[in-house]
py3Dmol code that shows the C-alpha trace and the ligand (Angstrom):
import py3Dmol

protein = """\
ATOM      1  CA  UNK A   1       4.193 -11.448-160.869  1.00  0.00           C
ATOM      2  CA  UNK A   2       6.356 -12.381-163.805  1.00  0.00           C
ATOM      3  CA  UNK A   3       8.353  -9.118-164.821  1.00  0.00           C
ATOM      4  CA  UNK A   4       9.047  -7.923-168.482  1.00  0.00           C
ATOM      5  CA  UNK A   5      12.752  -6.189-168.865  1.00  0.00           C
ATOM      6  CA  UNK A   6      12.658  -3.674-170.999  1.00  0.00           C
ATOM      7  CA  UNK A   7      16.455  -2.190-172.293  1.00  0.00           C
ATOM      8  CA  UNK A   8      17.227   1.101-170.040  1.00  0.00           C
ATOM      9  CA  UNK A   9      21.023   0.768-170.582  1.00  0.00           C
ATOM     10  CA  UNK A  10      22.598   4.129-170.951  1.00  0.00           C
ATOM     11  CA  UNK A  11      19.957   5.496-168.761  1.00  0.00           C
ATOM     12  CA  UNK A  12      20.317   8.007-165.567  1.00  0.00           C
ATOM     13  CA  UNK A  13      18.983  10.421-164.199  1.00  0.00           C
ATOM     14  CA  UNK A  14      19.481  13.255-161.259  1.00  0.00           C
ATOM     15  CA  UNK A  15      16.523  14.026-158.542  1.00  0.00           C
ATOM     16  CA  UNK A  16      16.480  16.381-155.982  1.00  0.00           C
ATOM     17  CA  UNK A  17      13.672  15.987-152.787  1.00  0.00           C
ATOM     18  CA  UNK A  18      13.290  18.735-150.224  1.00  0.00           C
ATOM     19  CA  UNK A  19      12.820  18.567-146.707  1.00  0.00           C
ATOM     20  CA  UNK A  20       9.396  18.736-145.018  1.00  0.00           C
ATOM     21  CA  UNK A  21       7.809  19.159-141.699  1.00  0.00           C
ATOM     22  CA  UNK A  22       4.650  16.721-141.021  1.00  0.00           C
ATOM     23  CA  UNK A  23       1.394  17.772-138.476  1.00  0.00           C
ATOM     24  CA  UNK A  24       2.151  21.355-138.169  1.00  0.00           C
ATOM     25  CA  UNK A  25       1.161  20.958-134.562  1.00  0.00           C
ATOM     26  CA  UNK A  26      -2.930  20.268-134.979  1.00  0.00           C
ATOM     27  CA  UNK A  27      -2.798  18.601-138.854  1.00  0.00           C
ATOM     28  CA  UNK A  28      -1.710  14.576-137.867  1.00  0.00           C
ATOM     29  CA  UNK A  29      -1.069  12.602-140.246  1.00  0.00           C
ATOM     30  CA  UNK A  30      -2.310  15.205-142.696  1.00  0.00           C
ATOM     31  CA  UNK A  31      -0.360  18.606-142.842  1.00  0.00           C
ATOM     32  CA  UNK A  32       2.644  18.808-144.375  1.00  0.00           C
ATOM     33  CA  UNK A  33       5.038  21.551-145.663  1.00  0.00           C
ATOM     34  CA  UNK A  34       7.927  21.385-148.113  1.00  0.00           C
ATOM     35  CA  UNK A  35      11.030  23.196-147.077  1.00  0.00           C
ATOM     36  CA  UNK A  36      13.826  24.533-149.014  1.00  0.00           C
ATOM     37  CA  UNK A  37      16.671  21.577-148.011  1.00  0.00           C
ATOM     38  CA  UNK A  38      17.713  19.148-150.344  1.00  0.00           C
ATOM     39  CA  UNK A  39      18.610  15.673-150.673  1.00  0.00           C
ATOM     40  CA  UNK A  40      19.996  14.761-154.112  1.00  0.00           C
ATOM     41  CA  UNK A  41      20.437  11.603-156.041  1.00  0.00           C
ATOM     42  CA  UNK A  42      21.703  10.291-159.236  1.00  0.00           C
ATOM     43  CA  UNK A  43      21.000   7.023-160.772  1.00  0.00           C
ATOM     44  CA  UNK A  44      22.526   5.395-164.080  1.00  0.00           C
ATOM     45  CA  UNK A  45      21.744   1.694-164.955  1.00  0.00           C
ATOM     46  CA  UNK A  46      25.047  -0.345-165.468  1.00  0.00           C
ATOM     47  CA  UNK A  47      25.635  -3.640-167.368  1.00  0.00           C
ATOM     48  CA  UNK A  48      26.189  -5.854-164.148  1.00  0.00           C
ATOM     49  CA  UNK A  49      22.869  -6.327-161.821  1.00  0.00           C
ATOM     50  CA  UNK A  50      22.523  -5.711-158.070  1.00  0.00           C
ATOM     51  CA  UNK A  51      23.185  -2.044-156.980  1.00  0.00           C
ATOM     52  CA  UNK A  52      25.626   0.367-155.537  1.00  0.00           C
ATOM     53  CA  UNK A  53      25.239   2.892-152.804  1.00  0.00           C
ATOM     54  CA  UNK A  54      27.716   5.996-152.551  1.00  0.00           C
ATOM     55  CA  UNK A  55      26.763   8.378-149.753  1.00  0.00           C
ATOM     56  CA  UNK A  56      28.186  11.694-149.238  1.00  0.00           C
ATOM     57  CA  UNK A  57      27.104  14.119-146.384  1.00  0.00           C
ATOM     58  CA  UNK A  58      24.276  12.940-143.606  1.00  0.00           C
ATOM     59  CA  UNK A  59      24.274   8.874-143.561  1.00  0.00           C
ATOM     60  CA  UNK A  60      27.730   8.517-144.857  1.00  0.00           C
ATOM     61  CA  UNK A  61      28.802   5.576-143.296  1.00  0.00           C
ATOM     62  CA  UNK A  62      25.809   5.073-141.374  1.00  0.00           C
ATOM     63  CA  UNK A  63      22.964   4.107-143.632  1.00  0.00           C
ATOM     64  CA  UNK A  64      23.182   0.360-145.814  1.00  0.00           C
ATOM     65  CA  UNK A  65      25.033   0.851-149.179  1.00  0.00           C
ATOM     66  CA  UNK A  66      23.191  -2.359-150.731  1.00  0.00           C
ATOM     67  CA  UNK A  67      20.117  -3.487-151.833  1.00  0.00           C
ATOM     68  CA  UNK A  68      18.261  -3.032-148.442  1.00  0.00           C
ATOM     69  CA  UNK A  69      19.188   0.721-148.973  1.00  0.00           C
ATOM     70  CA  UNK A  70      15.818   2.232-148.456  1.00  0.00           C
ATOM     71  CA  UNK A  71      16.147   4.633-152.080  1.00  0.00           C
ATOM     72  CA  UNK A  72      17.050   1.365-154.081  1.00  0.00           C
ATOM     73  CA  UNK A  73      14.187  -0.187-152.339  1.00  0.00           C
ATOM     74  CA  UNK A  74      11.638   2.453-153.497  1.00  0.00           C
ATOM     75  CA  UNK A  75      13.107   2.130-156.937  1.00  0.00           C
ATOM     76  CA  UNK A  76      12.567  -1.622-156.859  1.00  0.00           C
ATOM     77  CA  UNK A  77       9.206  -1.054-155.024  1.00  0.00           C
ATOM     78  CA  UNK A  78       8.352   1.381-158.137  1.00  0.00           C
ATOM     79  CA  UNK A  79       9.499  -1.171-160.972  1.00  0.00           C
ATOM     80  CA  UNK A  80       7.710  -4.117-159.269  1.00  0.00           C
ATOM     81  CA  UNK A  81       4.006  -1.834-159.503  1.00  0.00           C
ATOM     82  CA  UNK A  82       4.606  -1.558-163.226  1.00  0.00           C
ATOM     83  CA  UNK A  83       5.933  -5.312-163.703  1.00  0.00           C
ATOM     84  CA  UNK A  84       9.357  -3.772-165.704  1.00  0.00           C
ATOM     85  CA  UNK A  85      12.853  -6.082-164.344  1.00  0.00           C
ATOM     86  CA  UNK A  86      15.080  -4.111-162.098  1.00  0.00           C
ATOM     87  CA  UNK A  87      18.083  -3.588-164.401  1.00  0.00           C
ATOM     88  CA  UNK A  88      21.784  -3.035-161.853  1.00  0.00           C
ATOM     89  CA  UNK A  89      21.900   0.809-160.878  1.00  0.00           C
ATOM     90  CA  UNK A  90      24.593   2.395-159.191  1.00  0.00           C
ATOM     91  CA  UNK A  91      23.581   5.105-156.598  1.00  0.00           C
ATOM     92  CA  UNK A  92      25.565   8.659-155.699  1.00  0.00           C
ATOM     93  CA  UNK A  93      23.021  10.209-152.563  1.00  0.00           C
ATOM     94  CA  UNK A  94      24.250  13.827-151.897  1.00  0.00           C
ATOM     95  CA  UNK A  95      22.355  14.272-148.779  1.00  0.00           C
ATOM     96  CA  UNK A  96      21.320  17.323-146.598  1.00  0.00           C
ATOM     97  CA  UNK A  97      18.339  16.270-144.819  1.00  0.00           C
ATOM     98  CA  UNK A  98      18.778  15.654-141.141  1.00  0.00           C
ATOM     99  CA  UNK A  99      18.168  12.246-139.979  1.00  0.00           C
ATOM    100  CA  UNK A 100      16.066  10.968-136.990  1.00  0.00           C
ATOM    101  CA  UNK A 101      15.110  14.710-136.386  1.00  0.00           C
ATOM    102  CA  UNK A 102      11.557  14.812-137.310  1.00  0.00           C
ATOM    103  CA  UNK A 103      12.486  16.949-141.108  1.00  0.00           C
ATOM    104  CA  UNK A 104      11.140  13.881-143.215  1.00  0.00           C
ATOM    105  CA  UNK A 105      13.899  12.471-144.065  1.00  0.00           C
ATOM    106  CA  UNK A 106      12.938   8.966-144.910  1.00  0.00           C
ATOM    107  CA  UNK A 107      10.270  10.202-146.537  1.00  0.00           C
ATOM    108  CA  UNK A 108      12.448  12.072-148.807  1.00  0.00           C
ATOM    109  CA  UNK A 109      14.753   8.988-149.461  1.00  0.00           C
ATOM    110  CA  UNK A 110      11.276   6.900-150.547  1.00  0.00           C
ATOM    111  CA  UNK A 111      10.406   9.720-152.877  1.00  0.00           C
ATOM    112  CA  UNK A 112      14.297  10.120-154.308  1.00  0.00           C
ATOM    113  CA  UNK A 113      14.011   6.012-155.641  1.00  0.00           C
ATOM    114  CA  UNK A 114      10.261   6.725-156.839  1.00  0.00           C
ATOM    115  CA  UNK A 115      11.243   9.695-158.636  1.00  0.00           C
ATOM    116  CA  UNK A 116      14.679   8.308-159.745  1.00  0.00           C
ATOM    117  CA  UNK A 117      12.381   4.405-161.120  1.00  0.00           C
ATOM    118  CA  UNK A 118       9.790   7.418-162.719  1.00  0.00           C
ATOM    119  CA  UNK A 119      12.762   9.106-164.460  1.00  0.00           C
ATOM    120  CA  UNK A 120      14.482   5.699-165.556  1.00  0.00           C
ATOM    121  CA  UNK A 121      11.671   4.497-166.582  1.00  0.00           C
ATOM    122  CA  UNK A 122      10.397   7.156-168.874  1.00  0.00           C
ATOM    123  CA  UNK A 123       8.442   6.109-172.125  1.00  0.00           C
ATOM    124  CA  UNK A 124       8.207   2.757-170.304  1.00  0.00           C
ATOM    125  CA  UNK A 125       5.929   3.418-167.538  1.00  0.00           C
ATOM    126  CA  UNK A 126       4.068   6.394-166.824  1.00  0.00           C
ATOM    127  CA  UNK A 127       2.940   7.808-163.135  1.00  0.00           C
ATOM    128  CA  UNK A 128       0.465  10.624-162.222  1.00  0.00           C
ATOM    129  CA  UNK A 129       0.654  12.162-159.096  1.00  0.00           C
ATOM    130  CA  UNK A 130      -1.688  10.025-157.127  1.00  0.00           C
ATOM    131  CA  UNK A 131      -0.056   6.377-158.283  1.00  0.00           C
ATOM    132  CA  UNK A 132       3.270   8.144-157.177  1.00  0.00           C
ATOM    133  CA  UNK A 133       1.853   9.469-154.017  1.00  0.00           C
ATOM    134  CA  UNK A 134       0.155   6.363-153.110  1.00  0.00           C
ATOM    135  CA  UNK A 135       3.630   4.302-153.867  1.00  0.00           C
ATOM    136  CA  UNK A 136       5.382   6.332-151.144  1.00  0.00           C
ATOM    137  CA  UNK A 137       2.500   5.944-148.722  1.00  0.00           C
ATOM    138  CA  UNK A 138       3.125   2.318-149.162  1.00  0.00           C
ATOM    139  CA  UNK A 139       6.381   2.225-148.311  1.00  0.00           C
ATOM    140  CA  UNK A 140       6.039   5.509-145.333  1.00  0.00           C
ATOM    141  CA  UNK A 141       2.649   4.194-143.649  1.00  0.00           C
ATOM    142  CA  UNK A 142       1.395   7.508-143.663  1.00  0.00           C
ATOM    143  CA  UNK A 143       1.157  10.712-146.441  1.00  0.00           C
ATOM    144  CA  UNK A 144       2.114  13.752-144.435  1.00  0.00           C
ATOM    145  CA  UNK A 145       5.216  13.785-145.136  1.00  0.00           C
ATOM    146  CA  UNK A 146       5.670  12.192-148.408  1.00  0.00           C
ATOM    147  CA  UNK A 147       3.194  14.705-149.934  1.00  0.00           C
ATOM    148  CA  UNK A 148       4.753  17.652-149.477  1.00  0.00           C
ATOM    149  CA  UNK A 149       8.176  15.996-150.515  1.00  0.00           C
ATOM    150  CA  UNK A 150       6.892  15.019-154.142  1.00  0.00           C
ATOM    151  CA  UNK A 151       4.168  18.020-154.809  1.00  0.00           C
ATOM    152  CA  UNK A 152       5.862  20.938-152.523  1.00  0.00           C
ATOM    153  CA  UNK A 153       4.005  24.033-150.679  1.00  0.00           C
ATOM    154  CA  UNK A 154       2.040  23.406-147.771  1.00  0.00           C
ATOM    155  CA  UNK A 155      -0.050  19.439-148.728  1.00  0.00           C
ATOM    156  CA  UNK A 156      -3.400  18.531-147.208  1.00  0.00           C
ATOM    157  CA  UNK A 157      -2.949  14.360-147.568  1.00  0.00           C
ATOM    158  CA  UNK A 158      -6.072  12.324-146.510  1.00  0.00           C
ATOM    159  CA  UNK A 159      -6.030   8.526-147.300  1.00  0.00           C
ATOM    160  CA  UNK A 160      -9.494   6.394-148.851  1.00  0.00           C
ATOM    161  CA  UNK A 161     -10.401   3.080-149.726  1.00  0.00           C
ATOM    162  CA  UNK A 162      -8.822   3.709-152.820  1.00  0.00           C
ATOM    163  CA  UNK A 163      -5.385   5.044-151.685  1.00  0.00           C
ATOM    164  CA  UNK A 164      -4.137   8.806-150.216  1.00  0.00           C
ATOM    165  CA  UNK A 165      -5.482  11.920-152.197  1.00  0.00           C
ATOM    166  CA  UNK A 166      -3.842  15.400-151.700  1.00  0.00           C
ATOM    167  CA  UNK A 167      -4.376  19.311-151.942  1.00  0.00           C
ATOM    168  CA  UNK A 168      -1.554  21.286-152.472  1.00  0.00           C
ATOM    169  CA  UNK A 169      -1.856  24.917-151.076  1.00  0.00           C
ATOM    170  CA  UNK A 170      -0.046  27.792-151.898  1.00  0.00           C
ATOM    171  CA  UNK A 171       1.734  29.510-148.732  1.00  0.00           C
ATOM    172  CA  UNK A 172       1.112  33.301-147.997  1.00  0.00           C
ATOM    173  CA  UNK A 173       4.668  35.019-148.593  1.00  0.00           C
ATOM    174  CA  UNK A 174       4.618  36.332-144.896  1.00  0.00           C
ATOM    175  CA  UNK A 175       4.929  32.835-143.555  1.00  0.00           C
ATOM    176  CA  UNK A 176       8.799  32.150-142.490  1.00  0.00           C
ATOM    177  CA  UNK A 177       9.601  28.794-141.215  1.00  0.00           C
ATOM    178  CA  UNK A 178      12.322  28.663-139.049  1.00  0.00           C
ATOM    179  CA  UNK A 179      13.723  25.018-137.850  1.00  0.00           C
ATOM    180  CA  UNK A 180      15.538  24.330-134.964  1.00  0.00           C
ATOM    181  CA  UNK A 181      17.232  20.894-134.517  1.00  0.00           C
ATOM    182  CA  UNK A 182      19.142  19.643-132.110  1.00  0.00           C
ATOM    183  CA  UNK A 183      22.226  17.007-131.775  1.00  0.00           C
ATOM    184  CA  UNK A 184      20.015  14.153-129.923  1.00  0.00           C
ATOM    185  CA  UNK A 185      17.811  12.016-132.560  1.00  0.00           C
ATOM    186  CA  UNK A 186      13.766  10.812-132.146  1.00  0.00           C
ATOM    187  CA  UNK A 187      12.643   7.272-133.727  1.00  0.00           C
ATOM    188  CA  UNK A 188       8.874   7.813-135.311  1.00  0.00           C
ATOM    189  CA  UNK A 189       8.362   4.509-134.047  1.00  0.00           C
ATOM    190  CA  UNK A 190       8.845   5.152-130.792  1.00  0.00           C
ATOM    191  CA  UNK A 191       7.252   8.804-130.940  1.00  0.00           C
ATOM    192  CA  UNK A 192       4.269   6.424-132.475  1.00  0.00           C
ATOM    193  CA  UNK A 193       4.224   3.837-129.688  1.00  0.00           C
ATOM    194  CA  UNK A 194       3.316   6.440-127.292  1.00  0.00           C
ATOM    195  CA  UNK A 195      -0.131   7.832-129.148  1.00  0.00           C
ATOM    196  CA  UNK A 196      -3.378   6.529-127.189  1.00  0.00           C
ATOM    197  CA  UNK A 197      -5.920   4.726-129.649  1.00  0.00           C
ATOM    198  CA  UNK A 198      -8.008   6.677-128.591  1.00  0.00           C
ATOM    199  CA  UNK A 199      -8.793  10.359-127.538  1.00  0.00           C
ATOM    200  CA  UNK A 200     -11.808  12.195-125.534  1.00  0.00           C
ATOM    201  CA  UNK A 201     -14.415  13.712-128.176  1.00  0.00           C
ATOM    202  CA  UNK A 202     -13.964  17.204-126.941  1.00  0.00           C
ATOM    203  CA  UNK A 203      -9.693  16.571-127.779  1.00  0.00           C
ATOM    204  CA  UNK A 204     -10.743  16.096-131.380  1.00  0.00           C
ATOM    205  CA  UNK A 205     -13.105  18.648-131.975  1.00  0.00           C
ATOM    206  CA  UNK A 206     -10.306  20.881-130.050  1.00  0.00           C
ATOM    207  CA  UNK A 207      -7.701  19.679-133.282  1.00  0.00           C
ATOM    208  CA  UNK A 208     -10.561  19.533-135.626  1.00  0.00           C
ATOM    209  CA  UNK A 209     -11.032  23.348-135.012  1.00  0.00           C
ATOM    210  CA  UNK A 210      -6.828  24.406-135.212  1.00  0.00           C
ATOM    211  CA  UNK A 211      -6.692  22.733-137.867  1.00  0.00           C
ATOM    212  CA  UNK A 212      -9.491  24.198-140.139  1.00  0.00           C
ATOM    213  CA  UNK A 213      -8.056  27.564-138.947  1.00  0.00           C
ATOM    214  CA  UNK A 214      -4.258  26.428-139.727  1.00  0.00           C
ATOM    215  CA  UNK A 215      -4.802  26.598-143.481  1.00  0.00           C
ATOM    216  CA  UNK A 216      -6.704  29.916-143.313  1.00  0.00           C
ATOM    217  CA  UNK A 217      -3.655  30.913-141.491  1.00  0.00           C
ATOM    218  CA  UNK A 218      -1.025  29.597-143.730  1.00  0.00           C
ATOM    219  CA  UNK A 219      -2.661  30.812-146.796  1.00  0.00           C
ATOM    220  CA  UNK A 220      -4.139  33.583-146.022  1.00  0.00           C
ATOM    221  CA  UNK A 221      -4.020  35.087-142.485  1.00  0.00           C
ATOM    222  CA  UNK A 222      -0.412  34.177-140.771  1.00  0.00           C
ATOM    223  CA  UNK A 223      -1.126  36.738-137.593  1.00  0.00           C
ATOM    224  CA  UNK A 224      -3.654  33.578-136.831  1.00  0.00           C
ATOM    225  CA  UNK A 225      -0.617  31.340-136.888  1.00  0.00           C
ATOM    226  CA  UNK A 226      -0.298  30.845-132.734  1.00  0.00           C
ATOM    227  CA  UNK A 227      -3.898  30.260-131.986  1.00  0.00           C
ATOM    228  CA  UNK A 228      -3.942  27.975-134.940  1.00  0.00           C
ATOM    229  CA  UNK A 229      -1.102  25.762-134.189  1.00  0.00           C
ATOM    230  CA  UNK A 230      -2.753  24.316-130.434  1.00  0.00           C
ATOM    231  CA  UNK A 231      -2.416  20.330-130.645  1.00  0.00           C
ATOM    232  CA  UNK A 232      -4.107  17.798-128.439  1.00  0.00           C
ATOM    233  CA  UNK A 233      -3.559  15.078-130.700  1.00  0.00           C
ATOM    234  CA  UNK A 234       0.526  14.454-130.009  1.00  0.00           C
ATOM    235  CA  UNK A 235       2.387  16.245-128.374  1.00  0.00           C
ATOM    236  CA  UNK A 236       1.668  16.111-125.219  1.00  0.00           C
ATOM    237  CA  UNK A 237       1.563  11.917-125.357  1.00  0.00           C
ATOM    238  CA  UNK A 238       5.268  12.095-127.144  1.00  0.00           C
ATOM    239  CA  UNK A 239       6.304  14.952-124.390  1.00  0.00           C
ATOM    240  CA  UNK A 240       7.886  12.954-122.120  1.00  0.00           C
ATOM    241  CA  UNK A 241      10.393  11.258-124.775  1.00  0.00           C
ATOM    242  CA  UNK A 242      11.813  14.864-125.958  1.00  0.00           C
ATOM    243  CA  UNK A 243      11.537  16.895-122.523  1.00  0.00           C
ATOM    244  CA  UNK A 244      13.918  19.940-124.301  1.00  0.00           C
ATOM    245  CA  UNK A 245      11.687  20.226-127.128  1.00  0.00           C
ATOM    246  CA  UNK A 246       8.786  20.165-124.934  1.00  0.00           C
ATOM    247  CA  UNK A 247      10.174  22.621-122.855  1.00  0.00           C
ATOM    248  CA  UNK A 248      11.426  25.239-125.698  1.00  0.00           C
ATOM    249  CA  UNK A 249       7.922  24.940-127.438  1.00  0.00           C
ATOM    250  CA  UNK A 250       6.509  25.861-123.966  1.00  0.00           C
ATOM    251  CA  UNK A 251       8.745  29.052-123.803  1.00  0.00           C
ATOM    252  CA  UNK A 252       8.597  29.878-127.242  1.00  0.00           C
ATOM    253  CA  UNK A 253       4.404  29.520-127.387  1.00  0.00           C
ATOM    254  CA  UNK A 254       4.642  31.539-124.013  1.00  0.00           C
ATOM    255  CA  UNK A 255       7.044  34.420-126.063  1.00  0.00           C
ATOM    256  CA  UNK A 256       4.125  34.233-129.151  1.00  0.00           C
ATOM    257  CA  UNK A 257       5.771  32.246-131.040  1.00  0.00           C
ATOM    258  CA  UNK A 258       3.969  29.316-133.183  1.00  0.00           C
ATOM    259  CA  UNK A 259       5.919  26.938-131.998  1.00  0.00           C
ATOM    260  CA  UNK A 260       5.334  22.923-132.522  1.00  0.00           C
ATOM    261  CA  UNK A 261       7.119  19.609-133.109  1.00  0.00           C
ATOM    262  CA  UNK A 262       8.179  19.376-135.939  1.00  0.00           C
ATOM    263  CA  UNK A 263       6.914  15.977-137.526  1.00  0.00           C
ATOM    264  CA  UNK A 264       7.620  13.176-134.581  1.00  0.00           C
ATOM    265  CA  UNK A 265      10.545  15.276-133.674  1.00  0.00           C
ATOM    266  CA  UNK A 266      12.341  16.083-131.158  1.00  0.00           C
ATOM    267  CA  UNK A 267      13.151  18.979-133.822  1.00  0.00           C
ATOM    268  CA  UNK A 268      10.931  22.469-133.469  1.00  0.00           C
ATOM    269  CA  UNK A 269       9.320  24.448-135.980  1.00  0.00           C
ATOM    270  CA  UNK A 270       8.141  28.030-135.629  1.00  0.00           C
ATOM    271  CA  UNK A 271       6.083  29.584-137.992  1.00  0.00           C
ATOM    272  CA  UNK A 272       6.862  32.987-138.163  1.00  0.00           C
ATOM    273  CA  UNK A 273       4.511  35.965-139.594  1.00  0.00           C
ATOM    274  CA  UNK A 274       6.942  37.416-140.960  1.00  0.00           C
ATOM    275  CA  UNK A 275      10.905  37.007-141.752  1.00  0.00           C
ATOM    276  CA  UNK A 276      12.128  39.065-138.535  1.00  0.00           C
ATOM    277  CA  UNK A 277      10.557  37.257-136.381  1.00  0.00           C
ATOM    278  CA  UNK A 278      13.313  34.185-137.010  1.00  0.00           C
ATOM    279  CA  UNK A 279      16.122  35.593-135.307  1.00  0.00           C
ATOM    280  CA  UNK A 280      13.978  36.352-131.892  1.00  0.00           C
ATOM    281  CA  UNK A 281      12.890  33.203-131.992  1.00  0.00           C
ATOM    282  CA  UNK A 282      16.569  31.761-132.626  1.00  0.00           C
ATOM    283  CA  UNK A 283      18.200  34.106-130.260  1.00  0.00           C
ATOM    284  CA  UNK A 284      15.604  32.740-126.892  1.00  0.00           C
ATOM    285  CA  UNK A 285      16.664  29.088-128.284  1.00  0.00           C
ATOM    286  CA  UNK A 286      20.124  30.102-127.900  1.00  0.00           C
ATOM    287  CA  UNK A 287      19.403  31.466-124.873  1.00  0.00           C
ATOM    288  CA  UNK A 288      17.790  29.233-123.017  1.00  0.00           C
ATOM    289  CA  UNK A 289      19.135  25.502-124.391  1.00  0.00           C
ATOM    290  CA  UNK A 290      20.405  23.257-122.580  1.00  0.00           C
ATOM    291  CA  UNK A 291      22.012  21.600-125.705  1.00  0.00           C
ATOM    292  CA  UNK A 292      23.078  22.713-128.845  1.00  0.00           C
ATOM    293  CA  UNK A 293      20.024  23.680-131.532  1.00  0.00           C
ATOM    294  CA  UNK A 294      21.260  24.236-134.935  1.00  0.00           C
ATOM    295  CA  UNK A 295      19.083  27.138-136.680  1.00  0.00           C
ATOM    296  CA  UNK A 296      17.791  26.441-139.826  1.00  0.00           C
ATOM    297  CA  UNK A 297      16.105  29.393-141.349  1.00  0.00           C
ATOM    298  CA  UNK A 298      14.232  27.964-144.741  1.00  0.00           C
ATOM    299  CA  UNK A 299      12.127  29.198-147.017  1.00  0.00           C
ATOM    300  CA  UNK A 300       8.961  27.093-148.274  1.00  0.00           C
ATOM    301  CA  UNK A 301       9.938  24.965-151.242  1.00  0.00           C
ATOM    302  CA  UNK A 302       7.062  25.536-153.856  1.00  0.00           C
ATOM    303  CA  UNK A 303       8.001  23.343-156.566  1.00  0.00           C
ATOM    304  CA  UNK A 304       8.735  19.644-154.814  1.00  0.00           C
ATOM    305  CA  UNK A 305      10.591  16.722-155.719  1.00  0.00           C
ATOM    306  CA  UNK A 306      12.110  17.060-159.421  1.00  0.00           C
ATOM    307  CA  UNK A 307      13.665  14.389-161.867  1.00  0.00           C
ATOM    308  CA  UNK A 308      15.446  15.071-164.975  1.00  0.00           C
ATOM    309  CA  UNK A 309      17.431  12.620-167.156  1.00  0.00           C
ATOM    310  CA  UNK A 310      20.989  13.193-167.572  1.00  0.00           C
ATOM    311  CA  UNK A 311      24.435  11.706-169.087  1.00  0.00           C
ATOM    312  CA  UNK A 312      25.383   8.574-167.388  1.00  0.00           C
ATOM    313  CA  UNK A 313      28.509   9.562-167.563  1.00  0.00           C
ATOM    314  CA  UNK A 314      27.738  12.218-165.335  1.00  0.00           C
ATOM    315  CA  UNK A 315      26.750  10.050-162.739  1.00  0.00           C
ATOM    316  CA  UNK A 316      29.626   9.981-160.053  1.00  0.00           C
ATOM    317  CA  UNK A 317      29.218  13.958-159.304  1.00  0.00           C
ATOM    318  CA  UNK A 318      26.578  15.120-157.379  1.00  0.00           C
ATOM    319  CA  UNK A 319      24.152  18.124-158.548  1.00  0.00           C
ATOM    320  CA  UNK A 320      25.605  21.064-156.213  1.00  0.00           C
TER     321      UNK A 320
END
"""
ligand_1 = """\
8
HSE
N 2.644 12.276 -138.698
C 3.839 11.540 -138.400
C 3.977 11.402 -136.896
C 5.018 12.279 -138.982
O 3.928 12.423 -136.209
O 4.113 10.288 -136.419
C 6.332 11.608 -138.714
O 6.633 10.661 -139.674
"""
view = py3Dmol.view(width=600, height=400)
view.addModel(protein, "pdb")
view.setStyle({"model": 0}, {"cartoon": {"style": "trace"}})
view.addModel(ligand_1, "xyz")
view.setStyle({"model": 1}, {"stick": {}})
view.zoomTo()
view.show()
């Protein structure tokens, strides 16, 4: 494709992408919340091309600071579909997200560079929420996650012939999440690798069922939250790869708590009824770990992944 450059100098912008959880226990591939835990980004286009990466908090020193970075390659990914010239950008990534734990996190870093290339390239380009959801599915393989990150609240994500499509739900106000993660990381890939292609009839209908009754319960009845949160689908494949999350779900679904993986894990998500229950749920984590769980009591984010443009001058200190 031969690009067109179009004159974005002086341009940046700031973003902000929360943390989600994907499946939800029965919902594969296709339920997704947004939780209140931020990564943030800003992004001003300098004279000089190429691109530079500053990292500050989770993936400092870890993750690439060039162009393989995987936010400047959703921005490039996000200039290429609209056939605009990546101009130079330098890059300041505040992050907060866990990585490797199963809270979205490189779902969050695709939506940060499609959000930052929608920002940058404003009166340029436009995006509605489908081309931006199906440019993060492009790059993630699957919506669940990157849903949630971009629209917030709790995300129904189903893919077509055409591309994904989502719902975005609102969350009854009695729903709490609370997150526990722990020090030890999961690959997706690997969690992945172990999935059957394919499962008996009677499994499906099993997840079929929790997961109709999942969105009544999220919405609108959260007392249904334990019965509605029984998987076939995953868990039990991935169980052997995460025994201590397996384990603590086990105890926590046998205590009444919704328990599940969260996303490919090996972090846990409960889904509380109501705010109190949290801190039981924490305390028998504490309790009975073998390792250390950090936990993460968030609320659901409502609102999604936001970009607004700001001075480039502005650009070497990160939103707080
Ligand atoms: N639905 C995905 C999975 C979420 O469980 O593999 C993790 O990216």
């Amino acid at each position: 494709m031969t690009l067109r450059t179009a004159d974005l100098r002086g341009r940046a912008v700031a973003v902000k992408v929360p943390a989600t959880s994907a499946n939800l226990g029965p919902g594969f591939d296709t339920l997704g919340l947004s939780l209140a835990l931020y990564d943030e980004l800003r992004v001003s286009v300098r004279d000089e091309p190429g691109a530079t990466v500053e990292v500050v908090g989770v993936g400092a020193g870890e993750v690439p600071t060039d162009e393989s970075n995987l936010v400047v390659r959703a921005i490039a990914h996000t200039f290429e579909s609209v056939g605009v010239a990546l101009p130079g950008l330098d890059l300041v990534a505040r992050n907060n997200i866990p990585h490797g734990r199963g809270l979205g996190s490189s779902g969050a870093a695709i939506v940060s560079g499609i959000m930052a290339a929608k920002g940058l390239l404003e009166g340029v380009a436009e995006f509605d929420a489908q081309a931006l959801l199906a440019l993060a599915n492009d790059m993630e393989g699957h919506p669940d996650n990157v849903a949630p990150a971009l629209f917030g609240g709790l995300t129904i994500a189903w893919v077509t012939p055409e591309g994904p499509r989502f719902k975005k739900l609102i969350v009854h106000r009695g729903v709490s999440p609370l997150v526990l993660v722990p020090e030890h990381v999961m690959s997706t890939a690997l969690a992945r690798s172990l999935q059957p292609q394919s499962v008996p009839h009677e499994d499906a209908v099993f997840n079929v069922s929790r997961s109709a009754l999942l969105v009544a319960a999220l919405i609108q009845s959260p007392e249904l939250l334990h019965a509605a949160t029984e998987d076939k689908l995953h868990q039990s494949y991935r169980a052997s790869a995460m025994p201590e999350t397996d384990r603590l779900i086990t105890l926590l679904r046998s205590n009444g708590f919704a328990a599940v993986v969260s996303g490919a894990g090996p972090s846990i998500l409960v889904l509380c009824s109501d705010p109190s229950q949290r801190l039981a749920a924490a305390e028998l984590v504490a309790r009975e770990a073998q390792t250390a769980w950090q936990p993460l009591m968030l609320a659901v984010d409502f609102k999604g992944a936001t970009v607004t443009a700001v001075a480039a001058d502005d650009v070497d200190t990160p939103a707080a």
